[in-house]
Each structure stands twice: as structure tokens, then as C-alpha cells.
N, C-alpha and C positions, 0 to 999 in steps of 0.2 A: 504494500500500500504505500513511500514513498514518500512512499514518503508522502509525510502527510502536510502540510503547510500551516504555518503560526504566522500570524504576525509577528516578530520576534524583531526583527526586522530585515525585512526585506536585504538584509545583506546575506544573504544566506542565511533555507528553507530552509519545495516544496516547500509543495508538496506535495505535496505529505506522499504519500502512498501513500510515498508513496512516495518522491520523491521529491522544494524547492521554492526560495520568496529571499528575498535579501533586504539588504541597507536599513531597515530598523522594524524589525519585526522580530518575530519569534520563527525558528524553524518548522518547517511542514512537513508528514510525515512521506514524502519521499519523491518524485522525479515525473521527466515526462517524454513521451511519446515526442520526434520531433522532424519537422521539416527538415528539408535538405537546406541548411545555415546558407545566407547569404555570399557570405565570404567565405573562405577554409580557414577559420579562426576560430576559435574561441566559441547544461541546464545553467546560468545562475545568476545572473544579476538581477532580482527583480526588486522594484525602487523601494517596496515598502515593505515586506514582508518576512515572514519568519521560513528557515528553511524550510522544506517538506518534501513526500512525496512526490515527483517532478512529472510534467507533461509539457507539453509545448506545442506551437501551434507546427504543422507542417508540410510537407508535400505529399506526395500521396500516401495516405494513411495504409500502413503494414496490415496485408491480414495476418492472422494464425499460424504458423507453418502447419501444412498438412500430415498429421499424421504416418508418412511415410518413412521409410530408414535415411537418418541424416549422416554427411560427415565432418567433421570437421577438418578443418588446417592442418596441416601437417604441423605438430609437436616442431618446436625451433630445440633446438642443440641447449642444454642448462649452461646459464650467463656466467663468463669468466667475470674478472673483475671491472668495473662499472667504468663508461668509458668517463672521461671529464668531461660532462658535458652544464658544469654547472649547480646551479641553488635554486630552488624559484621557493618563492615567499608568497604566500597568501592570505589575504584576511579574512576571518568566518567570525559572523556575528554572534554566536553564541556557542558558549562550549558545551558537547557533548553530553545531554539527560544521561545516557547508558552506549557502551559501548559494547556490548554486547549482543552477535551478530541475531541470537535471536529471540530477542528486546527490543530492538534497535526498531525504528521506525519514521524518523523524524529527519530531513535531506541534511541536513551539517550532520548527523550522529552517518547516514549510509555515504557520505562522500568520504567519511576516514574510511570505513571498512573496504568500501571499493580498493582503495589501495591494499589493503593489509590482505584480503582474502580473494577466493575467487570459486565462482559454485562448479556445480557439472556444466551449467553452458556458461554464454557471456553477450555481452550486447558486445557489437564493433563499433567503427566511428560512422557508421552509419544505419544504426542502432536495429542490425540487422540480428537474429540470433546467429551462434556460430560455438564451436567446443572452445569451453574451459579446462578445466579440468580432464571433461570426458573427450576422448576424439574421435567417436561415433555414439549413436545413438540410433536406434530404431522403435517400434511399437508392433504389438500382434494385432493380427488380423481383425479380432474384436475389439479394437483402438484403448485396452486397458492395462494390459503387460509393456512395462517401458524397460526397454534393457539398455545400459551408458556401460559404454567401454573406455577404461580409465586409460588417459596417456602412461604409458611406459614408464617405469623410474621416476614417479611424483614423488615430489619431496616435502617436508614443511622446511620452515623458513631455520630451522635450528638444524636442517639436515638428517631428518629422521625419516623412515618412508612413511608416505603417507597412499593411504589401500582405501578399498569402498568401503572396508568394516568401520572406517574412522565419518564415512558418509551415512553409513546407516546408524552409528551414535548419534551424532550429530542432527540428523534430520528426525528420529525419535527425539529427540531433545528439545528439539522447537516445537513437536507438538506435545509434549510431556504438561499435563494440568499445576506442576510446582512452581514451571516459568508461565507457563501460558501468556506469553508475548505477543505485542501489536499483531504481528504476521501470524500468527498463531494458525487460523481459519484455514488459511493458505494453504495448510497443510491436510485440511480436515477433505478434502479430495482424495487423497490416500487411505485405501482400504482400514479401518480399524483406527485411521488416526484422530476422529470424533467423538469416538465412545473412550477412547483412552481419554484424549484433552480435555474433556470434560465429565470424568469422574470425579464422584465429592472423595477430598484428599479425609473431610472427617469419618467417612465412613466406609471408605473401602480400604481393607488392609495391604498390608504390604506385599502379600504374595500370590493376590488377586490384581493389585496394581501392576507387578511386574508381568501377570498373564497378559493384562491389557498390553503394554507397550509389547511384548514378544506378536500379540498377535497384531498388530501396525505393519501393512506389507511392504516394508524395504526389509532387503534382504542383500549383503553380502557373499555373490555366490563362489567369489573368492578375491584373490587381493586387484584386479581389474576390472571384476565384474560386477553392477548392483545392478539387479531389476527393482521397481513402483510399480504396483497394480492400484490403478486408480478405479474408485467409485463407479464412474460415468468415463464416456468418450468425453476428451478435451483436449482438440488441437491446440490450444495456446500454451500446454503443459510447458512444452523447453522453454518458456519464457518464465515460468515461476521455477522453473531449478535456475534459474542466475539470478533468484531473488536471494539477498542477506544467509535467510534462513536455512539455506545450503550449504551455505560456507563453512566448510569442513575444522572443526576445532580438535583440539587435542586432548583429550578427555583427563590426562593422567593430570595436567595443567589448571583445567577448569575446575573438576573437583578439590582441588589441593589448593584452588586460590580462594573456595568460598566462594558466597552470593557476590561478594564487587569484584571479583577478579579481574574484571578489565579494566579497573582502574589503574592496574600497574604495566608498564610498557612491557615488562620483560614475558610478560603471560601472552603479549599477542604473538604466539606462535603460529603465522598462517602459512597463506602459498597463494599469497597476490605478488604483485609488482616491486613491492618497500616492506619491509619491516619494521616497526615501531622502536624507534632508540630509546628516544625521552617523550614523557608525557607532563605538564604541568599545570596544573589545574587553573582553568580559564588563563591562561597563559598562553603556552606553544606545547607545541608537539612537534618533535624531530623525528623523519622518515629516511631509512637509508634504502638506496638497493637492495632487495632480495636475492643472494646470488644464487637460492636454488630455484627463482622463477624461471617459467619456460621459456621466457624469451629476454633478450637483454635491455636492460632500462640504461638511456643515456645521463640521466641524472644523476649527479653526484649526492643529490639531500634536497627533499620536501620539507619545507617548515607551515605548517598553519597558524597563525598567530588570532589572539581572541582576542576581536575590538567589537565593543557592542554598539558603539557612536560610531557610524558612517561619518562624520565628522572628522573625527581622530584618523580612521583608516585613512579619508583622502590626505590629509596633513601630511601624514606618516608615508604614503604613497608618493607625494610631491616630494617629501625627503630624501628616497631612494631607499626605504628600509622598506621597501616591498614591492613588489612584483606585479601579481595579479590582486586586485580589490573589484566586489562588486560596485558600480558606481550608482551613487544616491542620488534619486530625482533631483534633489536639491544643491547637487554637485557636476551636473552635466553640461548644464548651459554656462557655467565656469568654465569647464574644459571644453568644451567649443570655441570657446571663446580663446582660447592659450594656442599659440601657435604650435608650442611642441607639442600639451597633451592633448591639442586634438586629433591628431595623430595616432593616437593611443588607444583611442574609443572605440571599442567593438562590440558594435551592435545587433544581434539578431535576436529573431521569434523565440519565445520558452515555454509559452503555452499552459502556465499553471493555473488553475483558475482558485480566486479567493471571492471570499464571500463569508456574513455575518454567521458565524453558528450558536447553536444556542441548545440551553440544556433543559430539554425538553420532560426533565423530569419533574419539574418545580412550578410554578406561578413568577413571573405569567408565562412563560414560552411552552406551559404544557397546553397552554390555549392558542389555536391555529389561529384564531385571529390576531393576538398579541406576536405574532409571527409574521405575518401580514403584513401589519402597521408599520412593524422598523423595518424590512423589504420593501417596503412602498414611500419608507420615511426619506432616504437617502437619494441626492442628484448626482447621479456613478459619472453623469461625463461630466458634473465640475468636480468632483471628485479626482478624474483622472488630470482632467486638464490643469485645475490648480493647485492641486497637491502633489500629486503624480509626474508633474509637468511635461504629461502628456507619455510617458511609460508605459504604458498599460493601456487595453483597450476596453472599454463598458459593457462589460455583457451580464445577461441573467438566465445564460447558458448554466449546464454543469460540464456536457463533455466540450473537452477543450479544441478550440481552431487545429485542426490538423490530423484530428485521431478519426476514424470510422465512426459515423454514426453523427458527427458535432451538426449538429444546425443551431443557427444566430436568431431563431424566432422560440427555440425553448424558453420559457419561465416569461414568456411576454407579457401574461397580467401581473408579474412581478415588479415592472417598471416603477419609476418614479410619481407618485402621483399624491401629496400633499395632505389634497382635500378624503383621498377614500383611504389614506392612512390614518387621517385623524380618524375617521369613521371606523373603521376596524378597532383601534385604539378604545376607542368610548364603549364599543361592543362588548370589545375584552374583558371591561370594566376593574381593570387591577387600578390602586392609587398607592401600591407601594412602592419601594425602593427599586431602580433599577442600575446596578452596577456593571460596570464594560471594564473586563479584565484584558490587559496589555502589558508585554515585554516593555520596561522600563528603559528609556532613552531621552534624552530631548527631540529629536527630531522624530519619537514614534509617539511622544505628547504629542504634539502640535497635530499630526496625522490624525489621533484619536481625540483630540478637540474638534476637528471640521465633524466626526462624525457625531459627535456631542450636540454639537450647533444643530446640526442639518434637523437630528430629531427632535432636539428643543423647537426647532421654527415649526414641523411638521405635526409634531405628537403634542406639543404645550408642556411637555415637562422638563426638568433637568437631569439628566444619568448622573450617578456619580461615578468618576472615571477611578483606574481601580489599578496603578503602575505596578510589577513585581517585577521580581529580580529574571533575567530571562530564562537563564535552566531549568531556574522554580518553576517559569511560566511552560516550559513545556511539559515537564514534570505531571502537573496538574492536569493535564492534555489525556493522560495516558488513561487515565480512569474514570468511570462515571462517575465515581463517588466523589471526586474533588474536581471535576468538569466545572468552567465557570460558568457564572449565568450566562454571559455571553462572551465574545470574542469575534476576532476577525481571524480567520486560519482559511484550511482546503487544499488542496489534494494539486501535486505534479507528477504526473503519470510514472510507475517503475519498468513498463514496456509498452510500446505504443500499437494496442488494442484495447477497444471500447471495455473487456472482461474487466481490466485493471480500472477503469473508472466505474464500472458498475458491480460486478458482482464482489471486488478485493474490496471497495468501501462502501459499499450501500446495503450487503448482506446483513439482517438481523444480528449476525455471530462475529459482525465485524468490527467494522469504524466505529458504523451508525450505531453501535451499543455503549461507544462512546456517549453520545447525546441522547441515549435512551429515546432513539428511534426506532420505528419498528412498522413494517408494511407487510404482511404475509403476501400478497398481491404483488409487488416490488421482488420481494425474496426467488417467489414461483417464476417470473417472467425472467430473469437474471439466471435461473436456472436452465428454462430451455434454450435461453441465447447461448449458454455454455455448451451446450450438446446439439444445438443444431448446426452442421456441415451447409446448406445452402448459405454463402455470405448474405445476399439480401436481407433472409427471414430471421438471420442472426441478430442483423445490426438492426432492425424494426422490433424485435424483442426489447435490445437494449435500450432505445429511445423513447421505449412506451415505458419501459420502467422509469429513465429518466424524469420523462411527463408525469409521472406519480410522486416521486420524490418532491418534485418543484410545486405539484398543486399541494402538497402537504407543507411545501413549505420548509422541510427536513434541512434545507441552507439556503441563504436567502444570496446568489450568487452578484459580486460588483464588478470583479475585471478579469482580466485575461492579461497575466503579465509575460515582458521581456527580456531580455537577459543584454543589460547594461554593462563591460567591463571597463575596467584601465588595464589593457597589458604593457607593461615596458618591451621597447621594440627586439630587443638583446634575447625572449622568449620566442623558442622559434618550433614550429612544425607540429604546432596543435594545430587539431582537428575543432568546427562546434558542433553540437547538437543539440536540442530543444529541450532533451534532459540534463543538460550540463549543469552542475555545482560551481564548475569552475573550466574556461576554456582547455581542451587538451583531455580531459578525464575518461574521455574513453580512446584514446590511443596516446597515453600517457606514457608509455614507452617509446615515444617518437620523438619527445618532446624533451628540449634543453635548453639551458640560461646563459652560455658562460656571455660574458660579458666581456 
């Protein structure tokens, strides 16, 4: 899911899965689906929001790969020592809620993993699928037996071999009910892995729990082989093993570091790209080359550096202590204006779509009119245009410009309209408190003042605005039970099919249980787009669930953001695409700094 998107800010999401939102927001929970980028530069800059889940707007939207036997890329030769190709420094608005791959859900928390691990497939730099890990793959004839053949001589990053038995840990792990993690659901496609991840831990014992996970069908059927028996037929299967939650962990590691173990750099023992050196809390994080990845990274060192003021980052940018920063609406029409850094500015679609959500378990947002009224309260194009300074585009869409399925006429009675906000408003009849929780920053005040304003002039009341610290703020994200009343967040695609914006967050068991939403009708329709093979009758499943979500009201959708950076020109042979975090992140191994 993507990464899922906060307002955090908008320097980096999502989101969300899902994966993306940047410069003064809170992260979303994870990435997105994306057009073929403009330029060949550079998911992530979007001006206001919190990472997340990523999508993005794009060219012709990816279907499914069909159920057929895939292969992947020939395995590259494991990387001698790392060529010099340099430092790149990047700024991320918010440090990591959990780094834990199957926890993790929120686009600043999946843009570290993406480095550190890597599933059985992978997206490319044209976020195509292709082998990770695995370097074929096929499915049986009844599209439910998945068999991945592991590359040759996989290694983790400390030189250990790494086998599918360490895959079939792993992946019972993420659906095991003790973590039961954002992605969690994800999993619940796989034979037995719903009835295990949601067993009560008070009342089933321990050796009825471990029947459950034995009977969860991944299987190990020896050290290159794992088959998945899924559920149901699901062409977009290879796209949810290069989700997080595949990412193959070291078990002897993660037991032995306890529930925070990834708090400590030395436990991310993966088989991505880098290897975790140092990690320091809302600080940096230092990445070195993996030299038992499959293929060779030109970078000398990754650093992410944690600025929560899009402010600070450009300052610190114009200084030269950094690299790549998302750039803040509030910061663009500066650097346009600069002769060198406008030169610097790389712009293209991202496609994550944000919008009001709200916790539909309380007074007033358990009343769909009171839901209504602030969707109808808010003017998304001056929104865009004078805060946004035109970043982002107004929509009251969910699925985003570019994926299968988006049309720009969804959630139309959603628009702006004053007078029948007030009216829904008076319906609702609440006269209590209404507080809007937001990633704390100066420049994500000011943001969540216009939308203060917009419903004081619309609704006649005053919200009380409601700053927190931003890890806090996505922290709160993860669970219904401390879900805020309200927020501004949403979802940037984690691979670009309509499934990952409909049934990864809109299923009962998923996001939406976040905001204690709930549509059996939405559920059911998401389900046969998942198993129907006619693309047409696929993608009209998923739009009619869409049209349910939005007459419910379930998020009340404002823009469509972009992905704004500053690269320094000395970064060279990044790729972008629509779910980028940061220019270069999916052929990151191409890409170097030296100076």
C-alpha cells in the first residue's frame, strides 16, 4: 500500500500505499504507478505532503503481467569493490515511524528499504516488473501454484547464503497476527495466510498457532526453489512479491534484536543495493555499497539527512551540503528565478493523490454528511494555485492520472460548493470540537491554516489546528485507535495497477480499517476486478468500487501531486518515474556524484 501519504510534508511521503508527498507534510504510506518522466531525470517531490505510498500520473497505464512463465535478466557477476563514483546526499522530511520491512508502510520508511533489500521481483526504471531476487518465475495452469527460481549464489549483505527457506520465514512473518503490519492483507491472498493473521493471539495457543502458520502455503522446496498457492487467480501477483513485505530478513538477526531491531544499522542485514552503516535518529543515515549485490553500484555512500522544514533543506541545498532535496512550492519560483539553480529543477508527473481523511469512527465524521460538508468546504484550485503555487493538480478523483481505470469526472459532487457545505454541515448537526491533526513545521502551519480559513468561511466554524511532532504524526497513522479526527494524507501507488489503489487500500482488512471504513459492496466489487482476466470488465469493477468509496465519502480527494527536485548537476544517470522518492531510485545502481 505505499505507501500510504501524510501530510508530513510534502518533502517526502506517498503515498502511502503505498508509496509518496514531500516538503512539509507527513509521509504517505507508499509510491506510485508512473508515466514515462519527461526528461530521463529524476516518485518524490510533492510540495506539500507527507511521504506515502507512491503513484503518479502516466503514460500508458501497465496492465497485470499475465499469468504466464516469466524470466528475468540474466543475474550480473556479484560487485567487486565499488567503483568511485561519489556521495549523493539527500533530504527526507521525516525520519522513519519503523523500519521494519514488514511494518513499514509509509514512502520515507519504503525509500530506505528499497535500498537495503530486495523481494523475489523488482520494478525497473520503467517500472516495469522484472526478477529480483528470483530469475524466473512461472504459475500453473489453474493460475494458483507460483513457483520463483532463486538466482544462483544469493547472498545477504554480511555474506551469508541466502535460500527461499529464509523467503518462506520471512513472508510467514509479515502475515504472522504478532506483527500484523500495514501490508499485512497483502498477504492474506496466500492460501492459509488469513486464518493464521488473524487469529486471537489470547486465545489460541501456541501449538495451534504454529499449525496455523505451517499451514500458510509458501513452501521452501529447496534452497532455489519457493512455490505461493494463492486463494484466487491474480495476474498482478509478481507485483506484490517486490512489495516490502518480501524482503527477505535474517531470522537469527531479527529474533535476537527484539520488537525495535531495526533500529540498529548493524541488524539490516539484507541483499539490496547498500547496506546500512550508521543510522541516527532523525539525523542521517549512512549507506554503503553492498558488495554481495547482484549487480554493481557506482556509489561510493548514500546519506539521507532528516530536515522536517523544507526551508532548512533549500538553505542547506544552496550551501552544497546536499544533493538531491524535494523542492517546496514555496521554494521554486526562487529557483527559477536563480540562474544556476534553475538549472537544477526537475520536474515531472508523481501522481499521488491526497485528500482530507477522516476517522470515521467518532462524531462527526461517523456522519456522511459531516463528511460532505468539509469535501464541499474547501477551493482545491486556490488551494493549488496559492499555496501549492500551482504543484499539484485539483482533483476529486481517487485513482491517480496515469494508472488504469483514473477518470477526472470521479467524486464530481465532491467539488467545491460553499453554500451545500454549509447545508450538509447544519444536517450533521455536531457543534463540537473539530481538530485537524498535522506534521508540525512552519511552512505545513501556514498550509493547514488556508484549510482552516477555507472551512471557517464555508462551514461558520473555527477547527482547532492540532501540530505534532512528525514521526509521532505518522505513528498515529498506523492504527484506528489513535487515527486522528482528521488529517490530510492518501495513497502513491507501490505498482502501477488500479488493484494497488483499490483493493491494497480500500479492502475492509486494509487501509480503510484505518478510518474504520467499511463497504461490503466496495470489498465484493474489488474482488472480482482481482480475478477477472478481461482488462475492460477488470478496470469497470474497479471504478464502480471507486464511485462507492467517493459517494461514501470514505476520503474526500484535493490534488494530484508532482514530483519537484533540486539535483546538483555533478549527479549523473538517474533515471525518473512517477513513483520516485527521490530521482534515480529505481536504477540506483546507475547513478553517481563524484564531483
Amino acid at each position: 500500500m505505499r505507501k500510504s501519504v501524510a501530510l508530513v510534508l510534502l518533502v517526502l511521503l506517498v503515498a502511502l500505499a503505498a508509496c509518496g508527498g514531500q516538503t512539509t507534510q507527513q509521509p504517505a504510506p507508499t509510491t506510485a504507478p508512473a508515466p514515462k518522466p519527461a526528461a530521463t531525470q529524476a516518485q518524490s517531490a510533492a510540495p506539500t505532503q507527507a511521504p506515502a505510498p507512491t503513484q503518479a500520473p502516466a503514460a500508458k497505464a501497465t496492465e497485470a503481467p499475465k499469468p504466464a512463465a516469466t524470466t528475468a535478466p540474466a543475474a550480473q557477476p556479484t560487485q567487486a569493490a565499488a567503483a568511485k563514483g561519489g556521495v549523493v546526499r539527500i533530504s527526507v522530511a521525516t525520519y522513519p515511524d519503523s523500519l521494519d520491512p514488514g511494518a513499514a508502510s509509509f514512502s520515507n520508511e519504503i525509500e530506505h528499504l528499497r535500498m537495503l533489500y530486495e523481494g523475489l521481483t523488482t520494478l525497473d526504471k520503467d517500472l516495469k516488473i522484472v526478477g529480483g531476487a528470483a530469475e524466473k518465475w512461472d504459475v500453473s495452469a489453474d493460475g494458483l501454484t507460483w513457483t520463483f527460481k532463486l538466482r544462483p549464489g544469493l547472498k545477504f549483505s554480511d555474506g551469508s547464503p541466502l535460500t527461499a527457506k529464509d523467503f518462506e520465514w520471512t513472508i510467514k512473518r509479515s502475515a504472522s497476527p504478532e506483527l500484523a503490519g500495514q501490508y499485512q492483507a497483502e498477504t492474506f491472498l496466500i492460501e492459509g495466510a488469513e486464518k493464521y493473521g488473524t487469529a486471537d493471539l489470547k486465545a489460541t495457543s501456541k501449538e495451534d498457532l504454529q499449525k496455523l502458520r505451517d499451514a500458510v502455503a509458501v513452501k521452501a522446496v529447496d534452497d532455489t526453489t519457493l512455490t505461493i498457492k494463492t486463494i484466487k487467480q491474480a495476474a498482478y501477483f509478481p507485483f506484490t512479491t517486490s512489495l516490502w513485505i518480501f524482503y527477505p530478513l535474517k531470522q537469527s538477526v531479527v529474533e535476537k534484536g527484539g520488537e525495535n531491531w531495526f533500529t540498529k544499522a548493524e541488524n539490516h542485514i539484507g541483499n539490496g543495493p547498500f547496506k546500512l552503516q550508521t543510522l541516527k535518529e532523525k539525523e542521517q543515515a549512512v549507506l554503503v555499497p553492498n558488495p554481495n549485490f547482484r549487480q554493481p553500484v557506482k556509489l561510493e555512500r548514500m546519506e539521507f539527512r532528516y530536515i522536517t522544514d523544507s526551508k532548512v533543506a533549500f538553505e542547506a541545498y544552496k550551501n552544497g551540503e546536499l544533493d538531491i532535496i524535494p523542492l517546496a512550492a514555496e521554494d521554486l519560483e526562487t529557483a527559477l528565478k536563480d540562474a544556476n539553480l534553475s538549472k537544477e529543477v526537475v520536474r515531472y508527473p508523481q501522481g499521488c493523490t491526497l485528500g482530507m481523511l477522516f476517522n470515521q469512527a467518532v462524531p462527526p465524521f461517523n456522519n456522511k454528511d459531516a463528511r460532505v460538508a468539509f469535501a464541499k468546504a474547501v477551493d482545491r484550485d486556490k488551494y493549488v494555485n496559492d499555496v501549492l503555487r500551482g504543484i499539484a493538480k485539483a482533483t476529486t478523483s481517487w485513482i491517480a492520472p496515469g494508472i488504469a481505470g483514473y477518470s477526472k469526472d470521479a467524486g464530481a459532487d465532491l467539488k467545491y460548493d460553499p453554500a451545500a457545505a454549509k447545508a450538509a454541515w447544519q444536517k450533521a448537526g455536531y457543534t463540537g470540537e473539530v481538530k485537524i491533526t498535522y506534521a508540525s513545521s512552519p511552512r505545513n502551519k501556514t498550509r493547514f491554516e488556508f484549510i482552516a480559513s477555507q472551512i471557517q468561511a464555508s462551514l461558520g466554524i473555527t477547527p482547532v489546528l492540532d501540530p505534532v511532532e512528525a514521526t509521532t504524526m505518522t505513528a498515529l497513522q498506523k492504527s484506528k485507535q489513535t487515527f486522528p479526527l482528521i488529517t490530510i494524507g492518501g495513497w502513491c501507488s507501490d505498482y502501477p495497477d488500479p488493484q494497488n489503489w483499490m483493493s491494497v487500500y480500500w479492502d475492509s482488512k486494509a487501509f480503510a480499517d484505518r478510518y474504520s471504513y467499511k463497504n461490503d459492496q466496495v470489498d465484493k466489487l474489488q474482488q472480482q476486478g482481482d480475478i477477472e482476466r478481461d482488462p475492460a470488465k477488470r478496470i469497470q469493477f474497479y471504478q464502480d468500487a471507486e464511485k462507492l468509496v467517493l459517494g461514501d465519502v470514505a476520503i474526500a480527494p484535493l490534488y494530484n501531486t508532482e514530483n519537484v527536485f533540486l539535483v546538483k548537476p555533478y549527479v549523473k544517470g538517474y533515471s525518473t518515474t512517477a513513483q520516485d522518492h527521490f530521482p534515480g531510485e529505481f536504477n540506483i545502481y546507475d547513478v553517481s556524484a563524484a564531483k
